[in-house]
C-alpha positions in Angstrom: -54.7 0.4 -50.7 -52.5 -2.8 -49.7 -49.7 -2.0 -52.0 -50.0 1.8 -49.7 -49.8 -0.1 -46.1 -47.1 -2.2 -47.5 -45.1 0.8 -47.9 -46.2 2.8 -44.8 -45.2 -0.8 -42.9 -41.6 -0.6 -44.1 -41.1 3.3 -43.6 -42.1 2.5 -40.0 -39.5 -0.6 -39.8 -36.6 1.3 -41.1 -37.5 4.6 -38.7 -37.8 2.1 -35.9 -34.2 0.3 -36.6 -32.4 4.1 -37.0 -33.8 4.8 -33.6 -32.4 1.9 -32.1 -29.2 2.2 -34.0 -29.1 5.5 -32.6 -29.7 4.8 -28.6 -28.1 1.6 -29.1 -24.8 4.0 -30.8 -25.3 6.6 -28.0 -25.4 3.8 -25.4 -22.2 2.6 -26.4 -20.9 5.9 -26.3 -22.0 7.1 -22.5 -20.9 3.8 -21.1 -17.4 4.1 -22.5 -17.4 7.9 -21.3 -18.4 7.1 -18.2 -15.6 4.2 -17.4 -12.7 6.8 -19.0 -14.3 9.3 -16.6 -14.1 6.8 -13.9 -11.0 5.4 -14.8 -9.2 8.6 -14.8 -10.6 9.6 -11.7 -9.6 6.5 -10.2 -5.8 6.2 -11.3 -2.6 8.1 -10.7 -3.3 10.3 -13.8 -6.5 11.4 -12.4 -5.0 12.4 -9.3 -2.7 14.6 -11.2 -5.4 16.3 -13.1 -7.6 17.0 -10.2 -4.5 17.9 -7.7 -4.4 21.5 -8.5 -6.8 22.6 -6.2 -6.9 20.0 -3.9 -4.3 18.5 -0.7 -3.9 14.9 -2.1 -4.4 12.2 0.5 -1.9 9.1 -0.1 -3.0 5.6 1.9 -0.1 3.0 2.6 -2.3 0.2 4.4 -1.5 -4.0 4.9 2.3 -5.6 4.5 5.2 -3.2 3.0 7.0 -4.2 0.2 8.9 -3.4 -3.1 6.7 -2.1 -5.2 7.7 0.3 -8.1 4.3 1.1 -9.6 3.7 2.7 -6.2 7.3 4.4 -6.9 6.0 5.6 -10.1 3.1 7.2 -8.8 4.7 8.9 -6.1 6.7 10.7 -8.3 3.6 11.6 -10.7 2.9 12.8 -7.6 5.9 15.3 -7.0 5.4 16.7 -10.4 2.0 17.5 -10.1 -0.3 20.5 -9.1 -0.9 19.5 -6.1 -0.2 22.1 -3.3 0.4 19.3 -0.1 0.4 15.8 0.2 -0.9 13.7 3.2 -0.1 10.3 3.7 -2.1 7.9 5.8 -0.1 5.1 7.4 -1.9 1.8 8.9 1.0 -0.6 8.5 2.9 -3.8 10.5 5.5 -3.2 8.4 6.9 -5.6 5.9 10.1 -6.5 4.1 13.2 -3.9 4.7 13.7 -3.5 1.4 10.1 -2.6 0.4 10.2 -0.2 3.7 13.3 1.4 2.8 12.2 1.8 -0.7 9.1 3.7 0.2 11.0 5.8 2.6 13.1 6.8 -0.3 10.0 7.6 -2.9 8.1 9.9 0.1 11.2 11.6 0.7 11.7 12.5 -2.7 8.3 13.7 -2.4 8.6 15.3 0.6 11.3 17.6 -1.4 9.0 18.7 -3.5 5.9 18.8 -1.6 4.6 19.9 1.8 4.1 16.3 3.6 2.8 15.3 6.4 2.0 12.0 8.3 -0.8 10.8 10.1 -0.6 7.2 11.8 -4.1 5.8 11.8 -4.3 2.7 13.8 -0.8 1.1 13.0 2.7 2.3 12.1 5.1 -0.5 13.8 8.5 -1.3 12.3 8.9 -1.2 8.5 5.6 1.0 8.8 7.4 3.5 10.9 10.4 3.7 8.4 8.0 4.7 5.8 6.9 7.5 8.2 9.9 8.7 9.0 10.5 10.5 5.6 8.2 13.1 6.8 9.0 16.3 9.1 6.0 15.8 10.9 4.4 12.6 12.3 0.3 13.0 13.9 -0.7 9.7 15.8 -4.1 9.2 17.1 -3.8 8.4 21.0 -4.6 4.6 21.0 -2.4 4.3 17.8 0.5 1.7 17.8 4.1 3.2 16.7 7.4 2.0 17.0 8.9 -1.5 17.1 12.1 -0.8 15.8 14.1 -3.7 14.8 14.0 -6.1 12.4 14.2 -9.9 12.2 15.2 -12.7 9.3 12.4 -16.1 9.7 12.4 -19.6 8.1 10.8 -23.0 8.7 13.1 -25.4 10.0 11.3 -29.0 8.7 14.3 -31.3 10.0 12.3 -33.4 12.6 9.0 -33.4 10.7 11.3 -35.0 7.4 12.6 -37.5 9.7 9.2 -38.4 10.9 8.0 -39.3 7.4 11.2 -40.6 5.9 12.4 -38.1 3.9 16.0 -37.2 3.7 17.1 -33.8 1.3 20.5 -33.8 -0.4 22.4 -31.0 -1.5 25.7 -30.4 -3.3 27.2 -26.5 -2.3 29.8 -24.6 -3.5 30.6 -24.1 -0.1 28.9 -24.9 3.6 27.4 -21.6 3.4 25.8 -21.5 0.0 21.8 -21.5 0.1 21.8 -21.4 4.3 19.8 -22.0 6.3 17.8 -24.3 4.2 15.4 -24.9 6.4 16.6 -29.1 5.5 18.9 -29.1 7.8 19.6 -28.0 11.1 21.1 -24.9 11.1 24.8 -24.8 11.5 26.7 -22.3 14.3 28.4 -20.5 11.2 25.2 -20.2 9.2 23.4 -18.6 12.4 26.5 -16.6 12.9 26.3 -15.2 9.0 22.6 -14.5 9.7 22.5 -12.5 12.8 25.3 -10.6 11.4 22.5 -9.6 8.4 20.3 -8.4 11.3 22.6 -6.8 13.1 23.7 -4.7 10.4 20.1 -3.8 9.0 19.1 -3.1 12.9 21.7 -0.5 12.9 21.1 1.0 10.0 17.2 1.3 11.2 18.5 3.1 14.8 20.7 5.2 12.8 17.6 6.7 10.7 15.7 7.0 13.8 18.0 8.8 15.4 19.2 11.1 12.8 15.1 11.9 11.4 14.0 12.0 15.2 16.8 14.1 16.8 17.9 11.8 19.1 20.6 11.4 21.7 21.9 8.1 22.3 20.2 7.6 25.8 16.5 8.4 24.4 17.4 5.9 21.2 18.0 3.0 23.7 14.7 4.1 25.4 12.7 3.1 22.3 14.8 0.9 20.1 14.0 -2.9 21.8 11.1 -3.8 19.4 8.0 -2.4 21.5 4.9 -0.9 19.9 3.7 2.6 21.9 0.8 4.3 22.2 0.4 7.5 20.4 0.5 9.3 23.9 4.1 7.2 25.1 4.8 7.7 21.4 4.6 11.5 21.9 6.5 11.6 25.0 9.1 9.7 23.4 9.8 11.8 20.3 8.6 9.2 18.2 6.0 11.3 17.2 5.1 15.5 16.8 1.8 15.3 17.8 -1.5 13.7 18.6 -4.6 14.1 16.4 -5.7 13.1 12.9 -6.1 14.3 9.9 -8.1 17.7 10.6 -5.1 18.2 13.0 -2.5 17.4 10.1 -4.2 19.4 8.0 -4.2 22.4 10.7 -0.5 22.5 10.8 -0.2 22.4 6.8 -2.1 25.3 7.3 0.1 26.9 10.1 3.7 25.5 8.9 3.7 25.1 5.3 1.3 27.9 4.5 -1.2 25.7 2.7 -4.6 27.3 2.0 -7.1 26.8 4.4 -10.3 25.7 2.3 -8.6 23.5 0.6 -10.8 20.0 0.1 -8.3 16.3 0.2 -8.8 13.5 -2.0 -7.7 10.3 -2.4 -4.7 9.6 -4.9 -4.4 6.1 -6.0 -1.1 4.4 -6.1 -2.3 1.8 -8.5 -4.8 2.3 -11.2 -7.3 -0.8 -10.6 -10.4 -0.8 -12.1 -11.6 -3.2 -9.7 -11.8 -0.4 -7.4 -14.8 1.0 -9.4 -18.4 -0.3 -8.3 -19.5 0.1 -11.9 -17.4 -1.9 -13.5 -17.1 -4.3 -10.9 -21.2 -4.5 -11.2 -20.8 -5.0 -14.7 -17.6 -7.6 -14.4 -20.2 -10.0 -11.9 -23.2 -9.4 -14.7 -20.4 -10.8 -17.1 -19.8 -13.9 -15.0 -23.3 -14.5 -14.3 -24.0 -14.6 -17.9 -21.2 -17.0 -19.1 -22.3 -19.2 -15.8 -19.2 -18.4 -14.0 -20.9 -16.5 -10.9 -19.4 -18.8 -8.4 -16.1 -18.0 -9.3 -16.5 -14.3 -9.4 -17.9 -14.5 -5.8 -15.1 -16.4 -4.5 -12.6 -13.7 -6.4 -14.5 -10.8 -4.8 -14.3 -12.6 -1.2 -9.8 -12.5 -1.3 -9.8 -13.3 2.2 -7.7 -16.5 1.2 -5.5 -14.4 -1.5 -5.0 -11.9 1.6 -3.6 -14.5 3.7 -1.3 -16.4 1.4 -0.1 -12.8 0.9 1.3 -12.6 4.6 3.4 -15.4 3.9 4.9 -14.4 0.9 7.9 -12.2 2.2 11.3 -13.2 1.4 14.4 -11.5 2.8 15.0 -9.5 6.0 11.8 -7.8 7.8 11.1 -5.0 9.3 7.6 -6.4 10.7 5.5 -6.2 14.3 2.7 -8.4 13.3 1.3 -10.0 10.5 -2.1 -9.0 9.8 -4.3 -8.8 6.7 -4.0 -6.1 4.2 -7.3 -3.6 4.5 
């Protein structure tokens, strides 16, 4: 009779571990579905699959610059499904450069897709070049657009070294090498070399404003002095086509381009970040907690300071109204 329960005992054990080999097997299984699901959703690819049957909604938010990930996306983008493309743009600009390669990647797009631009709450200087690649701009009413110029910043330290004692020294290849240094005051021919960089990038921003825009040299000067407009003056001005958002955009994709009616939009990411997914990012904090590290996943998921060092960090000519925060 013992020798009987004995067995019976370890039957039950060894049923007991399958079972939670098997749900611990199958667990395993649906979690690393459900983040390839996710994943895919979330990234460029996962745009491209979905696309077919849906307008695909492109965001360009915070400080403009190069960037050819986003590039690269864009053009997954042009080779996809996807029967129209609407890109929102909330924007101070950034570096010329960055701005001048985005206009480049949505034009290519544009070629190959029916795009349209809608100006959410800001699309000032380097912001604006980006939505100039499209044949039709939509700007809500209160919405800032414009500030068409450019300008080249740097710290001039000079007094501050000679309060504290500190003198730099430099050997150049010649007086113009590595100026303005921001050591030194800045010499007449240095400034001279540097407006000329503005000058020339400043022209070539009027010049694509005026050829994208259709304008005549007297409405140009109008709106080519570094002011932000309303959508409303913005509209007046032929800055913009028309006022609205995106339910207007989409009604003249609709009207213009032919695009189906009933179609639904969705978001396609530029960048594939799996921090973008609350699941993993529930899971990532769980991590931390575990390993004792909570504090410092807290301080990463609150980039307020990361978002602010990253308005300072743009080298080179701007195209830029104002500074703010990426969203």
């Amino acid at each position: 009779m013992s020798m009987s329960m004995e067995s019976d005992m370890i039957v039950d054990r060894r049923r007991l571990r399958r079972k939670l080999t098997f749900w611990r097997v199958a667990s395993a299984l649906i979690v690393i579905g459900a983040v390839v699901a996710l994943g895919a959703y979330a990234s460029p690819l996962g745009g491209r699959l979905t696309g077919s049957s849906a307008i695909q909604r492109v965001n360009i938010d915070g400080l403009i610059r190069s960037d050819q990930k986003r590039v690269e996306a864009l053009e997954r983008l042009g080779k996809s499904k996807a029967p129209a493309v609407i890109v929102h743009i909330n924007s101070p600009g950034g570096t010329t450069a960055g701005s001048e390669e985005l206009y480049e990647a949505l034009t290519r797009l544009k070629a190959k897709k029916p795009m349209v631009v809608v100006v959410e709450g800001l699309g000032a200087s380097g912001g604006y070049i980006a939505a100039l690649a499209s044949d039709h701009i939509v700007a809500q009413q209160t919405a800032l657009v414009g500030s068409i110029g450019v300008l080249f910043q740097y710290p001039n330290v000079t007094e501050l070294l000679k309060t504290v004692g500190v003198k730099v020294e430099a050997v150049k290849s010649s007086p113009l090498k590595a100026a303005p240094s921001g050591y030194e005051p800045t010499s007449p021919e240095a400034r001279a070399a540097i407006d000329a960089l503005v000058k020339d990038s400043f022209a070539w921003f009027r010049g694509l404003v005026q050829n994208r825009r259709g304008m005549d040299d007297a409405q140009l000067e109008k709106v080519a002095d570094g002011r932000v407009f309303t959508g409303r003056q913005a509209l007046d001005l032929k800055l913009i086509d028309q006022l609205g958002d995106e339910k207007v955009a989409i009604a003249w994709l609709v009207a213009e381009k032919k695009v189906a009616p009933d179609l639904p939009v969705r978001d396609f990411k530029l960048t594939p970040r799996f921090t973008d997914l609350t699941f993993i990012r529930t899971a990532a904090s769980v991590a931390f907690d575990a390993l004792g590290l909570g504090s410092i996943a807290r301080q990463v998921e609150q980039a307020g300071i990361v978002r602010a060092a990253d308005r300072l960090n743009l080298d080179g000519m701007l195209a830029l109204w104002h500074p703010a925060p990426s969203n």
